[in-house]
N, C-alpha and C positions, 0 to 999 in steps of 0.2 A: 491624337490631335487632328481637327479637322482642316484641312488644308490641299488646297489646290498648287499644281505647277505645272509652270508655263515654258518649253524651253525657249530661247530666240535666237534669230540668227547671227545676231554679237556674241554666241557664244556664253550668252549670261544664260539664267535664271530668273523667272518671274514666279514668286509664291508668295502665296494668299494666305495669310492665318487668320482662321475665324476665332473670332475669342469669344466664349460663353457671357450671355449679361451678368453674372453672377462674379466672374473672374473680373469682368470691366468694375463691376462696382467696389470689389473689393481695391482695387489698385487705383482706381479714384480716391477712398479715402485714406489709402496710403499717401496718395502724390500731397494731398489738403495738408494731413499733417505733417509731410516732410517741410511743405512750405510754409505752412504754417510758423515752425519751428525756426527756420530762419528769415523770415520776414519780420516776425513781433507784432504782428497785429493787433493796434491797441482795443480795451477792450478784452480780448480774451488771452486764458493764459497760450505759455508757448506750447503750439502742436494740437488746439483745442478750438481754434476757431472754424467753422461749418464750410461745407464744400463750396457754398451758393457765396460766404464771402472773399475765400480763399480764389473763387475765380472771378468774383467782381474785383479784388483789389489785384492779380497778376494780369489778368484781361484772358480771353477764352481762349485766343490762339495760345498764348504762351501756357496754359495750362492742358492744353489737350497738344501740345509739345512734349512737356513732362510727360503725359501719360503715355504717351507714344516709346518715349524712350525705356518708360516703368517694364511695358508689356511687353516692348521688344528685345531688355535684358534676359527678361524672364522667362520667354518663348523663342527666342532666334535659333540658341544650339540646339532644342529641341526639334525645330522647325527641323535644320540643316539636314539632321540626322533622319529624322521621316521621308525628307525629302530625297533624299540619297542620293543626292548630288557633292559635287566634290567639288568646294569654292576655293580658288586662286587667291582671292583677298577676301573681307568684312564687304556685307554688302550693305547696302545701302537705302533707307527706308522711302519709299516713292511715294508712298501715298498711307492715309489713314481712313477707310471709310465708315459711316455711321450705319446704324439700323440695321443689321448687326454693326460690331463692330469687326472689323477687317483690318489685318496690318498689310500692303502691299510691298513688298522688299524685291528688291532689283541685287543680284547674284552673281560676284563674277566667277568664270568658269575654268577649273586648271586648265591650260592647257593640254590640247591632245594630239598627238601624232603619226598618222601612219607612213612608214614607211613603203609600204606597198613592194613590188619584187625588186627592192634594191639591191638584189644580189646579183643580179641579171645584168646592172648598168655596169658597160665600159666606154673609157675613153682612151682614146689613143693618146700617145706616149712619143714624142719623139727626144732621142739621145740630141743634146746639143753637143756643138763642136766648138775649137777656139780655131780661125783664119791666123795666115801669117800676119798680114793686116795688123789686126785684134794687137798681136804681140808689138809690132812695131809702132802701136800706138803707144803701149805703155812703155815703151824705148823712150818715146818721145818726150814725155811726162818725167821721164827723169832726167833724160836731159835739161828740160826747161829746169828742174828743180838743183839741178847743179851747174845752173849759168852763172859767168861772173859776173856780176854789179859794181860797177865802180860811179860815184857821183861826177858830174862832167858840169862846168859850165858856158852852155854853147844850148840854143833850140831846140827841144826836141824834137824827136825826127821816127819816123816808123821803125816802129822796137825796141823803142828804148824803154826804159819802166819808172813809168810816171807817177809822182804822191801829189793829188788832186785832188780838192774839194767841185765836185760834178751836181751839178742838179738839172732836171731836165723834168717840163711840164709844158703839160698837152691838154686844151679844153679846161684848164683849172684842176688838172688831177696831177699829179706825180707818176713820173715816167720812170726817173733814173735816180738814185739819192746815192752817190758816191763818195767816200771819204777817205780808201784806201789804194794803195799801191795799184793801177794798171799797168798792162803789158799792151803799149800802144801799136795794135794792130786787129784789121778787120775780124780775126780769127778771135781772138780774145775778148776783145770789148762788143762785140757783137754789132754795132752800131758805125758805120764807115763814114757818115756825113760827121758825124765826133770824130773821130782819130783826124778826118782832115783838119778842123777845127782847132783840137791841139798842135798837131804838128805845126813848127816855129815857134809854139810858145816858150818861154825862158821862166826859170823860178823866179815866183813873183810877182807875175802877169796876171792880168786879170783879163776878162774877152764874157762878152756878151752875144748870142750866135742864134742863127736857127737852125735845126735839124729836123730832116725828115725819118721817121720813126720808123723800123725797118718791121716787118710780119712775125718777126721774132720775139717781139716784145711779149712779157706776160700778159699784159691786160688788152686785149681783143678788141674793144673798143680805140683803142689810140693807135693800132696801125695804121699803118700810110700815111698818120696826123701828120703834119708841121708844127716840131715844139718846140721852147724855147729853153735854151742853155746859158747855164751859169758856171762861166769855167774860171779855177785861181789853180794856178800852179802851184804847190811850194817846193817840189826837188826834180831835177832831171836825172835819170842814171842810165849809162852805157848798159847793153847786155850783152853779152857774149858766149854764143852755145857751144860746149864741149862739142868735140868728135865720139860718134857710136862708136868704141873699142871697149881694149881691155882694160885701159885705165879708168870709164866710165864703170865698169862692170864694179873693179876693185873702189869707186869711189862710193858705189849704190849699195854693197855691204860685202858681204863676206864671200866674196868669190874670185878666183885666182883671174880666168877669160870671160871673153863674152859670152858664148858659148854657153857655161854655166850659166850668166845672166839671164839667155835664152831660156833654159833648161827652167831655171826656176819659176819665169813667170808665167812659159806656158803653163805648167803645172799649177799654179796662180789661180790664172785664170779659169782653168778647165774647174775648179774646183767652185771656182763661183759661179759662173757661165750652166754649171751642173744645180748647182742649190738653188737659182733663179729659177731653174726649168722643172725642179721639185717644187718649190712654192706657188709660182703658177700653176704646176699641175692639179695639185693642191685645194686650188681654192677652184679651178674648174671642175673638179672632180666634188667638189664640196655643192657647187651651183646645179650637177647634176643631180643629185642626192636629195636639194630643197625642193628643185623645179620635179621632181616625180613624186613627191609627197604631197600629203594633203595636212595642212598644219592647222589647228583651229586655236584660237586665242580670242581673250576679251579685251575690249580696248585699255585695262585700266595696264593689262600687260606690256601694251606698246607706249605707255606713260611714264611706266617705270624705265624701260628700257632709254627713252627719251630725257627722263631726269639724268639717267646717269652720263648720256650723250654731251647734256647742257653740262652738268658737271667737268666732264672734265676738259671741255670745249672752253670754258671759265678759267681752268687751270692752263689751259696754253697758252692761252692769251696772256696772261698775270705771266708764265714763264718765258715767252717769245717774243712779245710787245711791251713786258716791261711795263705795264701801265694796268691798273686798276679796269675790271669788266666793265661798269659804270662809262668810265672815262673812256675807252674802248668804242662804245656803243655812241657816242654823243661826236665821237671823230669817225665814224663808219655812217654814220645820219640812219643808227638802226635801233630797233627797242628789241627786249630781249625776248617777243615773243614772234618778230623777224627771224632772227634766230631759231627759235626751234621750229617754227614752221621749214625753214631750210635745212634742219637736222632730224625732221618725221620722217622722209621716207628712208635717210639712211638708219633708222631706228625699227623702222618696221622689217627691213631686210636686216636687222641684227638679231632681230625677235624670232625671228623665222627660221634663220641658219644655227642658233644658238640653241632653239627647241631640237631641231632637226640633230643636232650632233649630240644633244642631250637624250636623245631616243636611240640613236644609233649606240652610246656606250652603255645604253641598260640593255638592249638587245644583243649586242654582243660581250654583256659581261666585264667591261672595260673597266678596271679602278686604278686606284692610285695606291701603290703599299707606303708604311711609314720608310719604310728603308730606300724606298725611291727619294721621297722629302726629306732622307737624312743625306742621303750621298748627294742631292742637289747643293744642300744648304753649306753643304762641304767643299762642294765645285766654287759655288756663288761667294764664299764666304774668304776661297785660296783668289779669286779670279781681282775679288774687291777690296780686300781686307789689308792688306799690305800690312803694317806693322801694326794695325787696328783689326786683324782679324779677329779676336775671341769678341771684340766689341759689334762688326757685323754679323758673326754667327750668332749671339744674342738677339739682335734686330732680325733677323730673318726668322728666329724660332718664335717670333710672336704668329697669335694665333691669324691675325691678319695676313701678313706676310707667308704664314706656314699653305692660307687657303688661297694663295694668288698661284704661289709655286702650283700646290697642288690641282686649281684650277689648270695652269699652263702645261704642266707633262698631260692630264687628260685628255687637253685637247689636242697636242701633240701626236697621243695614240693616237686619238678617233683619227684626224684625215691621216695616217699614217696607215693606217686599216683600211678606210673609206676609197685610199689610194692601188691598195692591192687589192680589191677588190674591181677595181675599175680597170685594173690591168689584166683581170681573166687567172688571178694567181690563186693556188688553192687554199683555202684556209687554214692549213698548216702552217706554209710558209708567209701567210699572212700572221697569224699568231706570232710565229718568230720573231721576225720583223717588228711587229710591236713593244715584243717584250725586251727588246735589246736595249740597252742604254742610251737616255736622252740628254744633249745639251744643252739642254732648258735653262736659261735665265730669270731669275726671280725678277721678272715684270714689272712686281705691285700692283696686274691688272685684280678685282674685288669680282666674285662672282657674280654672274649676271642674272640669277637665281636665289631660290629660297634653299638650295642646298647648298652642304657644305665644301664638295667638290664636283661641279661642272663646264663641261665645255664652253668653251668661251669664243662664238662665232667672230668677233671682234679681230684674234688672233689669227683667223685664216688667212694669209699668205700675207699676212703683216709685217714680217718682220725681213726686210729685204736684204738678200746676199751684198756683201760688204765688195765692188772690185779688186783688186790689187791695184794700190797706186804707186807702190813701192816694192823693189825686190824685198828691203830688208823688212820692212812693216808690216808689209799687206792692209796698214789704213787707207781709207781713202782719202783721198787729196785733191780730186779735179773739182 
């Protein structure tokens, strides 16, 4: 086949197909009578009427359309293959030219990756530790969690625990939207010109106020404002904090002294305070890995990435806001292509880090055994299942489900590897390390690729160590 190509710096393809006039003319009068045939042009039977009417009655564009598409069924995989390029997606026809005739097709390009001497990169490592501090904070946390409330009726007063309907706006925006229980004090409510405000009010009251908006606020914009409150009491309650002992110890679960209580939460903490300092490591170690490579992609690569961004940026909304994406967009004063303009560049750093760790487990041999996705689905299935386990081990063993898991331990190894290696450790003990059992949770993240198990840049240091907010729980609670 006679054909030129062009590479570009998008990372596409640009080829030329010259088509013979003998191949044009025959696929002209294929295109006549395919149209022919479902036109009915009266006058001739079906599939029999002449080229010169077939394009006077569809009109020239639209019929050198069709021939476009005729010649570039019938030459594109040919094309691909002479050209010996390796497309990412279907490309795309650019152009059609005459005298010869010429298909111009635009190519997008798999992506490609070097890693370059990634073996070479380290990053420092520091062990973290738990402060006495640390611990008698979460002392503290349980004691608030086993104060006594009793309803009182008399003004409230600092620290007492107020059920209040709050609303606070600043410039026309919403500052504070309050509807549940506070603990009226500067430390809790964040806001100190409110808690004066409340204090003296009785169940019942209403009170219309100003407040100055403290730098704490989440929206950036309304510090220092002066905004306006809308305070209704409906309950006042006493609070009263246990004393730090043994009976606090005994009342926060299953421990005789305080001592034990000590005992268990430093261990708590050290446990989390450690998994924080691995997931941060983690994704530092992973940013050094992207920043020394050279990653090349076509943009239709960082489209897809970005659909899937939009996607599921759709679905949090729908689960967090409770309201319809539409309706969503129309109370935020944004169109949905606001939004992904806001969601590109973290789409292009998803695209990047996700090739990157996709190179790094073909290079180091990384997969996934069935027996790993069986003993997951086992964990996930005892973890969730409760008296419906056989019903979520079926849901997990779908194929969707099967390729999230198997996406998540992947990527698990990779910065698991990626990690020992940035600590200077030999690839022995790197290997080991990887190979050890993981406690991976079935996500439902969908791969970010056209394969069926790959890393999932998304996943890097995502998934945040849980504090101890309780001896006996260890959920968190602040």
């Amino acid at each position: 086949m006679d054909l030129q190509v062009e590479k570009l710096d998008t990372h596409e393809a640009r080829i030329i197909i010259n088509i013979p006039d003998e191949v044009v003319a025959r696929a002209r009068r294929d295109v006549a009578r395919k149209l022919s045939k479902q036109l009915r042009i009266p006058g001739f039977r079906p599939g029999m009427a002449p080229i010169n009417v077939v394009v006077g009655t569809v009109g020239q564009q639209a019929f050198a359309n069709e021939l476009a598409d005729e010649l570039g069924s019938k030459y594109y995989a040919q094309a691909i293959d002479e050209a010996k390029v390796d497309p990412y997606g279907p490309g795309q026809l650019e152009d059609v030219k005459d005298s010869p005739t010429r298909l111009v097709v635009r190519v997008p390009l798999e992506p490609t990756v070097d890693l370059k001497t990634y073996k070479d990169i380290r990053v420092a490592y520091t062990t973290p530790s738990v402060t006495p501090d640390e611990v008698e904070a979460q002392l503290q946390y349980i004691r608030e969690e086993n104060a006594v409330v009793e309803l009182v009726d008399r003004p409230a007063q600092v620290g007492d625990l107020v059920e209040a309907d709050v609303e606070v706006t600043a410039d026309g925006k919403e500052a504070m939207h309050n509807h549940r229980a506070i603990v009226l004090d500067d430390e809790h409510l964040g806001m100190p010109d409110l808690v004066q405000a409340i204090v003296g009010m009785k169940a019942g009251e209403h009170k219309e106020t100003t407040v100055t908006l403290p730098d704490t606020i989440e929206n950036a914009e309304l510090r220092g404002k002066t905004g306006q409150a809308l305070i209704d009491v409906r309950r006042v309650s006493s609070r009263a904090l246990p004393d730090i002992n043994d009976e606090l110890a005994q009342a926060a679960g299953p421990y005789t002294t305080l001592a034990e209580l000590r005992e268990s939460l430093t261990k708590q903490l050290t446990d989390y305070v450690t998994r924080s300092a691995e997931q941060q490591y983690e994704t530092s170690v992973l940013d050094a890995f992207t920043n020394l490579s050279t990653v090349l992609y076509p943009p239709q690569f960082v489209e897809d990435r970005l659909n899937d961004l939009v996607t599921e940026f759709k679905e949090d909304v729908s689960r967090d806001q409770h309201m319809p994406f539409d309706e969503w967009l129309k109370v935020q004063h944004k169109t949905e292509q606001n939004v992904r303009d806001e969601l590109r560049p973290n789409a292009e750093i998803r695209a990047k880090k996700g090739l990157v760790m996709r190179e790094f487990a073909r290079e180091q041999n990384l997969e996934v055994s069935d027996e790993e996705i069986a003993a997951e689905v086992e964990r996930a299935s005892r973890r969730y299942g409760g008296e419906n386990n056989q019903d979520v081990r079926r849901m997990l063993m779908r194929d969707e489900s099967r390729r999230a898991m198997q996406n998540s331990i992947l990527s698990e190894k990779v910065l698991r590897r990626m990690a020992q290696i940035a600590r200077g450790e030999t690839p022995e003990q790197a290997a080991e390390a990887v190979s050890a059992p993981t406690s991976t949770e079935a996500s439902g993240l969908a791969s970010t690729d056209k394969q069926a198990a790959e890393p999932n840049a998304s996943e890097a240091g995502s998934t945040a160590a849980t504090p101890p907010a309780s001896a006996e729980t260890g959920q968190a609670g602040q």
